[in-house]
N, C-alpha and C positions, 0 to 999 in steps of 0.2 A: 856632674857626678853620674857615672855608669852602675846598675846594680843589679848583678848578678844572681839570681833565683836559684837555690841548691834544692833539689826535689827526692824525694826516697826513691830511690832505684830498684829497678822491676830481679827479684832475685831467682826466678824458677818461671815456668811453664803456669803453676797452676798457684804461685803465691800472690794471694792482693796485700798483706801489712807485713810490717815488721816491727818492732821492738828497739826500741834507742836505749841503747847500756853505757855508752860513755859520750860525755862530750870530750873533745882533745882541747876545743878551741870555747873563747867566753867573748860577746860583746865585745868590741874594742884590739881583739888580738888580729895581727895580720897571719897569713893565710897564704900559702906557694897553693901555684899550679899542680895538683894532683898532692898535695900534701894530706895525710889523712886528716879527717874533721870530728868525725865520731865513729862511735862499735856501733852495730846492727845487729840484729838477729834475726829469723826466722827458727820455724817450727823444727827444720835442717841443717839451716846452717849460720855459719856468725861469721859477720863480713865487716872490713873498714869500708868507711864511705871517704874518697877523695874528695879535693876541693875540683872543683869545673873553672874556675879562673883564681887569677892573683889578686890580691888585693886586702880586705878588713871585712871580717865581722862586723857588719854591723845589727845584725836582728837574728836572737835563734826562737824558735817559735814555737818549739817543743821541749820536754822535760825531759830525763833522764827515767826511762821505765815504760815510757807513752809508747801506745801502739797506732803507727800512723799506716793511712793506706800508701798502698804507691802511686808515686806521680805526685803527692804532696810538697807542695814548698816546706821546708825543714828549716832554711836558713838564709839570708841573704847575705850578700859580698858585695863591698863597694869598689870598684874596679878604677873609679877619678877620670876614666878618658871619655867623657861626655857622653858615650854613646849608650843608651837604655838597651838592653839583652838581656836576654830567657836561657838556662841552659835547657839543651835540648835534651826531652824526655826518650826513656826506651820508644825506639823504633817500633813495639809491639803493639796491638790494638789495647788498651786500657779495657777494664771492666767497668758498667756501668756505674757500681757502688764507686768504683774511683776518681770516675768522670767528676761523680756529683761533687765529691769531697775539695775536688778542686777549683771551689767555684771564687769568683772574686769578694770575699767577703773575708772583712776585719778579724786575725785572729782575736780571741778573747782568751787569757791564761785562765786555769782553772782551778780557782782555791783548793787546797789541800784537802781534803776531807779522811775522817776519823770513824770508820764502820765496821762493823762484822758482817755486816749484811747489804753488798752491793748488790743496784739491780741486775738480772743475768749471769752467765755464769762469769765467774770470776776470773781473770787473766793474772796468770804466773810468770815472770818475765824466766830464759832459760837460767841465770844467774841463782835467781832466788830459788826453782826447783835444784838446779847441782847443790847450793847451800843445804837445803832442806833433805837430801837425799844420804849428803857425807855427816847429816848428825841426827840421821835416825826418824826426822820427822816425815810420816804420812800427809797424805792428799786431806782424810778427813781434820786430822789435826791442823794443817796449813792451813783451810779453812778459818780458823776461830784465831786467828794473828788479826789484830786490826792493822787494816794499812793506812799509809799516812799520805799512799801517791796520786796519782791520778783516777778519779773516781772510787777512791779508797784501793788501790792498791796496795799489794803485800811490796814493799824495797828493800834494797838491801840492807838500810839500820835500821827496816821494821824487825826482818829476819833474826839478826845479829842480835839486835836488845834482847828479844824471846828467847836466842838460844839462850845470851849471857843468864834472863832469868831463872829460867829454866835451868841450868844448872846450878846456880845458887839458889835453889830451894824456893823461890818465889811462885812456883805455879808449878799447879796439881793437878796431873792429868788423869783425866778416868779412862777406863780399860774397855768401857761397854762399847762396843763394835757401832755405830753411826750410820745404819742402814738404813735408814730415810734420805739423808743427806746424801750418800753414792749415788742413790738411785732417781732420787727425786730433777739432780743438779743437770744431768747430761739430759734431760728431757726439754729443759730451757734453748739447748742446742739447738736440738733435733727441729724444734717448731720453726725455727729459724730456716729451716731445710725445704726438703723438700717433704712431701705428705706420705711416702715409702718408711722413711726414716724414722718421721712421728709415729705412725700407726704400729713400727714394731718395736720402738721404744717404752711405748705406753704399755705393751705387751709385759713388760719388767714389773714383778710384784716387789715391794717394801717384806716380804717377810718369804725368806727361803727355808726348805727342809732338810734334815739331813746335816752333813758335817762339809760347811761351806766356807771358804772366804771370801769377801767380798774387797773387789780391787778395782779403786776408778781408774779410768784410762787419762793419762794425764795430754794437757794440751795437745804432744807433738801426735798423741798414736789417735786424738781425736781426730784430727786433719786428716791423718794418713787413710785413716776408715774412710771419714767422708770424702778426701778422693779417688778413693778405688770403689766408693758407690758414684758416685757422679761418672766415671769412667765407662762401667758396666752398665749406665744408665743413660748415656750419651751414644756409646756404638753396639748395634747387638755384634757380639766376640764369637770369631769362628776359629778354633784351634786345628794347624794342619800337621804332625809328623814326618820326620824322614829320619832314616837310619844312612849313616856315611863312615865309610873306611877310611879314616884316617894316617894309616902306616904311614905312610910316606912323608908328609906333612909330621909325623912324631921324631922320623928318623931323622927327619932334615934336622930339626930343631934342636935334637941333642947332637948329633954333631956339630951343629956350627953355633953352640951358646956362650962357648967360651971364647971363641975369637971375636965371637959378636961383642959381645961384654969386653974384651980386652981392646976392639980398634972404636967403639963407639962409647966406653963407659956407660953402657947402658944393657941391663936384662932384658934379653928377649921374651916373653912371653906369648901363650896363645892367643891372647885377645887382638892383640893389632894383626894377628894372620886371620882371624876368623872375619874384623873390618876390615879384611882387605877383600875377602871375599864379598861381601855382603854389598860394597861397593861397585864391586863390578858385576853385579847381578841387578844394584840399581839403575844403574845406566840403561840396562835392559828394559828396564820393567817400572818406568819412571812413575807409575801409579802408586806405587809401597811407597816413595816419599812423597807423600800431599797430606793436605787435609781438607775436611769437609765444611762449608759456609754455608748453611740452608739446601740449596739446590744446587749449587755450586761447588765443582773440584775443585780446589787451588793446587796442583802441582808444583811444589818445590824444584828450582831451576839450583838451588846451593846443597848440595849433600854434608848435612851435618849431622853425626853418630853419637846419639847420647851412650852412655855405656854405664850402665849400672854398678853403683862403687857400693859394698858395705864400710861402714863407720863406725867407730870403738863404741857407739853404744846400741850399735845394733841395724839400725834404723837405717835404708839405702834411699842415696841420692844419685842423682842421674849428671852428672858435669858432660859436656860435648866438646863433642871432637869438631872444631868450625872447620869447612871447606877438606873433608876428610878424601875427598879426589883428586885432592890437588897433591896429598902427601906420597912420598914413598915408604918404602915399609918399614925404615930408618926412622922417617919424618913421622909416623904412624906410633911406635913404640916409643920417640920419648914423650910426644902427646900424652899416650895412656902410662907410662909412669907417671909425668910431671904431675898430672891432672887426680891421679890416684891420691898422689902422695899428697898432694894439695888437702884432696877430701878428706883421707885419715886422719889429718893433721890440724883440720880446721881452718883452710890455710885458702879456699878456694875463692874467686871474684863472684862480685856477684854478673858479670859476661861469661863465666864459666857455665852455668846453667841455666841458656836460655838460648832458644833458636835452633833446638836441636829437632832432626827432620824426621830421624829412623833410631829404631832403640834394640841395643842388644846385649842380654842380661845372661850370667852365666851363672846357672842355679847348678853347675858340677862343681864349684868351688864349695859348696859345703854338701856334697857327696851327693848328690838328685840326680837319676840319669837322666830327668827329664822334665819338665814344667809345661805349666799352662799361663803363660804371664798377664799382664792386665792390661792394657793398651796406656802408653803416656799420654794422656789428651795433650795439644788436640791433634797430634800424630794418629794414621792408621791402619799402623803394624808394631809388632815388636816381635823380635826375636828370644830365644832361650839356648843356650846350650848346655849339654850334658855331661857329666862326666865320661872322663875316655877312658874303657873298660877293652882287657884282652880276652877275647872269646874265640872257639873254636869257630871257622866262616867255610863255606863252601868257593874255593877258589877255580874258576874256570881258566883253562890255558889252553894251547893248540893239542897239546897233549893229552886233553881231559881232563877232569874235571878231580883236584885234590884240594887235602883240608890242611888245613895252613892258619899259625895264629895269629891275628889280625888284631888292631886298636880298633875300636868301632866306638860311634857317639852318635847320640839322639840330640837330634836338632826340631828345635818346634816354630809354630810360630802363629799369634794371635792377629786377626788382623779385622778391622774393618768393615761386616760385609753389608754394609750398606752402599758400600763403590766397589769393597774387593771379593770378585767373584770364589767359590771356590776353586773353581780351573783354576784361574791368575794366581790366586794364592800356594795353592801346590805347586804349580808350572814355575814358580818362584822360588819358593822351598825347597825344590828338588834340584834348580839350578845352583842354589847356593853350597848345595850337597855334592854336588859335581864340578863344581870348581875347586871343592877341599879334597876330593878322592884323586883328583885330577895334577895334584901339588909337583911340579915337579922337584924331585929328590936330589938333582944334581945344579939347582939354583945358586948361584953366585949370589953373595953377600953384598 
């Protein structure tokens, strides 16, 4: 008998766990090739896990709510063709915390337990905050649910009972605000951090002045915090400007969107013209796709475009464009629809968001002419675009010099400077600026 190792797959750049919400499959059920086997979550996003070979459950090794790291065994598969196999982990380097986790050692299941008062701070799985959110219940309130899951976790018939009680008169809530408990909870974090985090955490007093609310930050926006500190505390960030006249590049695009969309069923948008620029300015400038190893450049040899997606609750994830030089501008746009429509939808893999080389984020879709973005570790640039605004422009011609009204957009870009110079990074900036001003107007489709 052959047995197949099913491990948590590596979901993001900077995710080490995820959260198990469903099993599909029990001990004993058989199992296809890529058949899905359970829901996952992250702090971002909620993914099926496929199965990596054919065969039988035989061993699941996690609960329903559990937060495992990645690279974890989750499950085994009995495959019957004598041969012993591993399925093979994400291609990425693992973090150490996950390395350790996956040491050869006996799982041991973990009795239930029944607390209000778990050690650290307490983990909500994303299910049980949606529950808690569509019937009115607060962070401090969720607090004082005993849970019944893994290391007293709050589940979903922990949830469900409280709400049922709770409406049927069973329990009385007090109104008095829980200001120890906001402030005191996120500091258990912090210590976990790094010593920045602690010292201005600890800075939070238990009693505020004045006419205040007090609102804890729940799991996903605590992540999101600590990785745009870990970001800005891994590269010092140099932001460079350019202004670019886009007519051309405007004009093309309304003329040819309806034929585009009638021979391809597909909306053109600006983003896969703006990766297409950024693209051929990488080629150039192969330094903007690397990353940093100690003393060590690694240049990236695959051009892969993360693109910054907002999601219906707010929150942006970054899904990639793999092998974005390989595509045409055809092959480019339905990428960035498919992959959109993915994200909004909750719909995206977890290969969707990972391996991506160069990041480019458009802070003009909710009206910004212009950003200073945060680098995607462990990439060492990112882009921003602007909104495209008509302004009065000083137009040079052979005839001299008239004013004529022009599309014009602010393009930014963060990058690196501990490999990227500021020359490099403007001489970069401006070239991306002048491949879009440069757009020829009479381009075939």
């Amino acid at each position: 008998m052959s047995v197949v190792d099913l491990v948590m797959p590596k979901l993001g750049e900077s995710i080490m766990e995820a959260t198990i919400l469903k099993w599909h499959k029990k001990p004993g059920d058989t199992v296809k090739m890529d058949e899905t086997v359970l829901e996952i979550a992250t702090d971002k996003v909620d993914s099926e896990v496929p199965s990596t070979s054919e065969g039988t459950i035989t061993e699941i090794l996690f609960n329903e709510n559990d937060v495992v790291p990645i690279g974890t065994v989750i499950a085994r598969i009995s495959t019957g063709n004598g041969i012993i196999s591993v399925a093979p982990v994400a291609s990425q380097p693992q973090p150490a915390v996950a390395a350790q986790v996956v040491e050869e050692v006996p799982y041991q299941p973990t009795t239930a337990v029944n607390t209000n008062k778990p050690s650290g701070i307490r983990f909500y799985s994303p299910l049980v905050l949606n529950i808690a959110a569509n019937e009115g219940i607060g962070m401090a309130e969720l607090e004082t649910i005993p849970g019944t899951g893994n290391e007293g976790r709050v589940t979903k018939k922990d949830i469900l009972e409280y709400v049922a009680k709770k409406k049927g008169g069973g329990i009385a809530m007090s109104h008095e605000p829980r200001a120890a408990s906001v402030v005191q909870q996120p500091v258990a974090v912090v210590k976990e951090q790094r010593p920045l985090e602690t010292q201005s955490s600890q800075l939070a007093a238990t009693n505020y002045s004045g006419n205040v609310e007090i609102i804890e930050m729940d799991r996903m926006r605590k992540l999101i915090a600590r990785h745009m500190v870990d970001s800005k505390h891994t590269s010092p960030h140099v932001t460079s400007f350019a202004e670019c006249d886009v007519t051309n590049l405007v004009m093309w695009r309304n003329r040819v969107k309806k034929e585009f969309e009638k021979r391809e069923n597909e909306k053109i948008t600006f983003t896969p013209l703006f990766i297409e620029a950024v693209v051929k300015c990488i080629k150039k400038y192969p330094w903007l796709n690397s990353s940093v190893d100690g003393d060590k450049i690694i240049v990236k040899k695959d051009i892969n475009i993360g693109m910054a997606t907002a999601m219906p609750s707010g929150n942006l994830i970054v899904p990639v464009i793999k092998n974005a030089d390989q595509l045409n501008l055809v092959g480019l746009t339905k990428q960035v629809n498919n992959l959109a429509n993915a994200a909004r939808n909750g719909k995206l893999k977890p290969d969707d968001t990972t391996g991506g080389t160069f990041t480019l984020t458009n802070v003009g879709t909710f009206g910004s002419i212009m950003g200073t973005p945060i680098i995607n570790q462990p990439q060492v640039a990112i882009m921003a675009v602007g909104a495209i605004k008509k302004r009065p422009m000083v137009i040079e011609t052979p005839a001299g010099d008239t004013i004529g009204i022009r599309h014009m957009m602010y393009i930014s870009m963060s990058y690196d400077h501990r490999i990227i110079d500021g020359s490099l990074g403007a001489t970069f900036l401006q070239a991306v600026s002048k491949e879009l001003e440069n757009f020829n107007p009479d381009r075939e489709i």
